[in-house]
C-alpha positions as CSV (number, residue, x, y, z in Angstrom):
1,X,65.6,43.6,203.1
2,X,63.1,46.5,203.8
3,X,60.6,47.5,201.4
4,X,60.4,51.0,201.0
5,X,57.2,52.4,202.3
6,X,54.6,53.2,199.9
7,X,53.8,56.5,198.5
8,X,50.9,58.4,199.9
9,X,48.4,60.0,197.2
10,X,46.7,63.5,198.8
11,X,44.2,65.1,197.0
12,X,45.0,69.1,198.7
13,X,41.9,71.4,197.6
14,X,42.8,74.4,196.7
15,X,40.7,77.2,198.3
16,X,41.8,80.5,197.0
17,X,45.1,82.6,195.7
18,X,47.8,84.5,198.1
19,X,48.3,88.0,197.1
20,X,50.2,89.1,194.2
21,X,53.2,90.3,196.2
22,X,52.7,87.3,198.4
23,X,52.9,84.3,195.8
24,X,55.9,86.5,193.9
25,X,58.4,86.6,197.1
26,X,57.2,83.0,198.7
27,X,54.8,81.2,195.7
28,X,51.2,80.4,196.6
29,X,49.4,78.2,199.3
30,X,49.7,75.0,197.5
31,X,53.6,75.1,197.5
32,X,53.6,75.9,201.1
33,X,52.1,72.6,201.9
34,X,54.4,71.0,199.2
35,X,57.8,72.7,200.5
36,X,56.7,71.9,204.2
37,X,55.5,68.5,204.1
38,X,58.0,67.2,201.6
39,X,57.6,64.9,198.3
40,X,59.8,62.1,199.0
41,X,56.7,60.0,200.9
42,X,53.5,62.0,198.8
43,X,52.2,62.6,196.1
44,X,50.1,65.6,195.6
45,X,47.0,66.4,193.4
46,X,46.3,70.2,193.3
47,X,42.7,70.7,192.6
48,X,41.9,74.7,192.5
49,X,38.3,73.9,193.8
50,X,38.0,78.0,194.4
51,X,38.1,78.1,190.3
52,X,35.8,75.7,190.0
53,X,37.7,72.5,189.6
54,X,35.7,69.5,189.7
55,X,35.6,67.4,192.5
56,X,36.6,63.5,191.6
57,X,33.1,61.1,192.4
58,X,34.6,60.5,195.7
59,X,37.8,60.4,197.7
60,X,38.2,56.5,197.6
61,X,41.4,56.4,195.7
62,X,43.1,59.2,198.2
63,X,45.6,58.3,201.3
64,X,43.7,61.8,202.5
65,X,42.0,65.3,201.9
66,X,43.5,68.5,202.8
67,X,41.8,72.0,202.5
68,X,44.2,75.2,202.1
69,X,43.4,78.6,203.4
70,X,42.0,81.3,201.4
71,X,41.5,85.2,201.3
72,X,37.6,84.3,200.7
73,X,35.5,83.8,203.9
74,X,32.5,81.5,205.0
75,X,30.5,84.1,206.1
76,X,29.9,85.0,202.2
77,X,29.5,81.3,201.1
78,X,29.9,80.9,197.3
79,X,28.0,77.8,195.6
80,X,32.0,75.8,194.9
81,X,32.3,76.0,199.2
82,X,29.0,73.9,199.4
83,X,30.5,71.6,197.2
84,X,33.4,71.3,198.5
85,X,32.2,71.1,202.0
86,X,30.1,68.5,201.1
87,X,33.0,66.9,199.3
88,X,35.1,66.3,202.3
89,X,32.0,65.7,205.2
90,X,31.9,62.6,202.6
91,X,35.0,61.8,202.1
92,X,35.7,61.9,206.2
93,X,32.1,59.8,206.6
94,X,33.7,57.4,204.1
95,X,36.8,56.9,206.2
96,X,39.3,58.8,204.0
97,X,41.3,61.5,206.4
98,X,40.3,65.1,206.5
99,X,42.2,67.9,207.0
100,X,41.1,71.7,207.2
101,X,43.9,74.9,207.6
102,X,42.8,77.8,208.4
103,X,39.2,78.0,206.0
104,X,39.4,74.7,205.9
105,X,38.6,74.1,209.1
106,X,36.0,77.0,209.0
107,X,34.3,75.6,205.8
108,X,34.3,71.8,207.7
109,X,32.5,73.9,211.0
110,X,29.8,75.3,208.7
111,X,29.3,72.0,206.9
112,X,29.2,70.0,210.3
113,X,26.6,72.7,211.6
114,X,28.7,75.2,213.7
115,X,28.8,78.9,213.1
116,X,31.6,81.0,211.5
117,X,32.0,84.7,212.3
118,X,34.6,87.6,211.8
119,X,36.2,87.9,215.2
120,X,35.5,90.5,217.9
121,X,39.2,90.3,219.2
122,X,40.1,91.2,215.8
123,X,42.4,89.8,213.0
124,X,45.2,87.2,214.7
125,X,48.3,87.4,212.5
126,X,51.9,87.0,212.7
127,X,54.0,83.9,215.0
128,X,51.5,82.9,218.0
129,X,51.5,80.7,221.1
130,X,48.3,78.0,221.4
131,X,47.6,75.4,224.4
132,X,46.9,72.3,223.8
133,X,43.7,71.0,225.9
134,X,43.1,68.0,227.9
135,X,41.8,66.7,224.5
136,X,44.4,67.7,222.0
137,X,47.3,66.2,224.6
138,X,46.4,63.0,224.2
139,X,45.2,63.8,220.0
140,X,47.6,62.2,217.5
141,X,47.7,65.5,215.8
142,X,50.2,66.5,218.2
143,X,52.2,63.6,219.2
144,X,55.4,64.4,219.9
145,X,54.6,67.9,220.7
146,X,55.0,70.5,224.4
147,X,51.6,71.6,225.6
148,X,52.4,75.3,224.4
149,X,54.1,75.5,221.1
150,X,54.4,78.2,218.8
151,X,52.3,78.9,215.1
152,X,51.9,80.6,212.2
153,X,48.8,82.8,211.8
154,X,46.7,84.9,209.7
155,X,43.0,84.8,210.0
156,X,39.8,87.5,210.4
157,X,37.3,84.5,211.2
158,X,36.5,82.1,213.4
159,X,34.2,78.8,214.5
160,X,32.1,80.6,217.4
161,X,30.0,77.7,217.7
162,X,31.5,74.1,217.8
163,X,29.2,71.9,215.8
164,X,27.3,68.9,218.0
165,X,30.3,66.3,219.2
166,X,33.2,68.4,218.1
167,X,36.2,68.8,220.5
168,X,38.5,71.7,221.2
169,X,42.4,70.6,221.0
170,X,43.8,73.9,221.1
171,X,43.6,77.4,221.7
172,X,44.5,80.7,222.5
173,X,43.6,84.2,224.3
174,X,42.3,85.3,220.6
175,X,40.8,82.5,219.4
176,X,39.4,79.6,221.8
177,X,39.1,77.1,218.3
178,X,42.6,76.9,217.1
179,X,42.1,73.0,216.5
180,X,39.1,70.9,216.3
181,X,38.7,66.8,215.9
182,X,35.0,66.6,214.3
183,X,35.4,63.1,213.3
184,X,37.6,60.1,214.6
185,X,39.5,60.6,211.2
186,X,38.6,64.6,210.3
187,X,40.6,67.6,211.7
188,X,40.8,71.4,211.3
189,X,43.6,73.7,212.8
190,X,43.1,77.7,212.4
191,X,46.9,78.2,212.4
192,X,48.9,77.7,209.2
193,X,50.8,74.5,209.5
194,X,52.2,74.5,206.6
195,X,53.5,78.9,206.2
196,X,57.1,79.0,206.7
197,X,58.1,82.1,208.6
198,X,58.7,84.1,205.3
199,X,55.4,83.1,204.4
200,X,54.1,85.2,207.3
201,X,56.0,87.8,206.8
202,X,55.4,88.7,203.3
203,X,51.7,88.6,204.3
204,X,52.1,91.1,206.8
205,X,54.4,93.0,204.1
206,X,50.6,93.2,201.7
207,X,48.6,93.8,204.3
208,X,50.3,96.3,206.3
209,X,48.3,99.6,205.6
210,X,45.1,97.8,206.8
211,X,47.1,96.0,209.6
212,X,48.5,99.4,210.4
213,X,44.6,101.0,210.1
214,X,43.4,98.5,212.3
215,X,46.0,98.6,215.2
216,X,45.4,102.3,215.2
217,X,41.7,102.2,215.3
218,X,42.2,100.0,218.6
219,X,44.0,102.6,220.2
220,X,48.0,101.4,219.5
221,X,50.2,104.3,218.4
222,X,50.6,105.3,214.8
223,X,53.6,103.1,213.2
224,X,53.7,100.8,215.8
225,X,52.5,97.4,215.1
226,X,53.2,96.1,212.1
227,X,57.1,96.3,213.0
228,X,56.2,94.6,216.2
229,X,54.7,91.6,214.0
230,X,57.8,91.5,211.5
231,X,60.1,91.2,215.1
232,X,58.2,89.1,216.5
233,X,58.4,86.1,213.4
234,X,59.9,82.9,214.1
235,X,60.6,79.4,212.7
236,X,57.8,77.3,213.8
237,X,59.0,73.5,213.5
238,X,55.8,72.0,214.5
239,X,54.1,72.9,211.4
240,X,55.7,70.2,209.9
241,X,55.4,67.7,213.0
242,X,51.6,68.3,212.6
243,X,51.1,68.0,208.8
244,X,53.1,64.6,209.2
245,X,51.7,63.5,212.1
246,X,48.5,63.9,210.3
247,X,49.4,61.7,206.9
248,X,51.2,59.2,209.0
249,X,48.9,59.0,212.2
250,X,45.9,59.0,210.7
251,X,46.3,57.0,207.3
């Protein structure tokens, strides 16, 4: 007879709050990651590290780590992002898996020494391609997925320099760091994962006067682009694909 496989315990940190509009059309980061991934395998503490939550001794009694995204940036570090970022460089040193989405995976740069800045090419948001690299081909972050496959994004910053012995496993015209393997067990991907396409669009939706000030300021015509971004939103399926291949590949 088979046993049924054991449940997985996550501890997901919780680095900051959608939008008002955001969390009342779609709910807020955490249930992203919750709706996405699925609780018939996991089970999910929710610590809101961003409010000053305190972090557990260590991560030994955790399958694995995740990191959300947040509206906050690592260019303005705030005392709880040390912590945190000291949390998980443990946790991953310690063996337990790491994963960091979108400032997660900036916060886990800056903690591994790289460098975090707003981006020249400006904000990346709405459905987007990446390319896998050599590396992230043969990474078992992305088993099972094509070499080009498409993502959800928002994101103003950046990892512009890699920290020593961290590899690139994907990428894009706008941003060359779109996943990163710092550690054999600890990960970070820019893209969102775990944002269902109506995620992404109710993002754009609350940010579309400053989305809208920005296309204009880089020459696109008044009115244009944030219709282009609503039209150009699609179901990404490998969100999921990655978020399981991480809790099953590397546990």
């Amino acid at each position: 007879m088979r046993q049924p496989a054991a449940v997985k315990n996550v501890l997901l940190l919780k680095a900051g709050d959608a939008a008002q509009s955001v969390r009342l059309s779609v709910g807020d980061y955490e249930r992203w990651f919750l709706q996405t991934i699925g609780l018939s395998d996991y089970r999910f503490d929710i610590l809101h590290v961003h409010r000053e939550a305190p972090l557990p001794q260590s991560a030994d009694g955790y399958d694995a780590v995740m990191m959300t995204g947040s509206p906050l940036s690592v260019t303005q570090l705030e005392p709880w992002m040390e912590r945190a970022a000291a949390f998980m460089v443990e946790a991953g040193e310690r063996g337990t898996p790491v994963l960091g989405v979108c400032f997660g995976q900036q916060l886990l740069a800056h903690a591994y020494g790289g460098r975090v800045e707003r981006n020249p090419r400006g904000r990346e948001t709405g459905t987007v391609e990446v390319t896998l690299t050599e590396e992230g081909r043969k990474d078992a972050l992305f088993d099972g997925l094509p070499e080009r496959f498409a993502v959800q994004a928002t994101h103003e910053d950046i990892v512009t320099q890699l920290p020593e012995g961290t590899r690139v496993l994907a990428g894009n015209a706008n941003t060359a760091a779109q996943a990163l393997a710092f550690r054999p067990n600890v990960r970070g991907v820019q893209f969102h994962p775990e944002a269902p396409a109506d995620a992404i669009r109710a993002i754009i939706l609350a940010r579309q006067e400053s989305l809208e000030r920005d296309a204009v300021a880089q020459g696109a015509a008044p009115g244009e682009r944030v219709p282009q971004l609503l039209a150009g939103i699609a179901p990404t399926p490998s969100g999921r694909r990655i978020l399981v291949n991480f809790l099953e590949r590397f546990t």
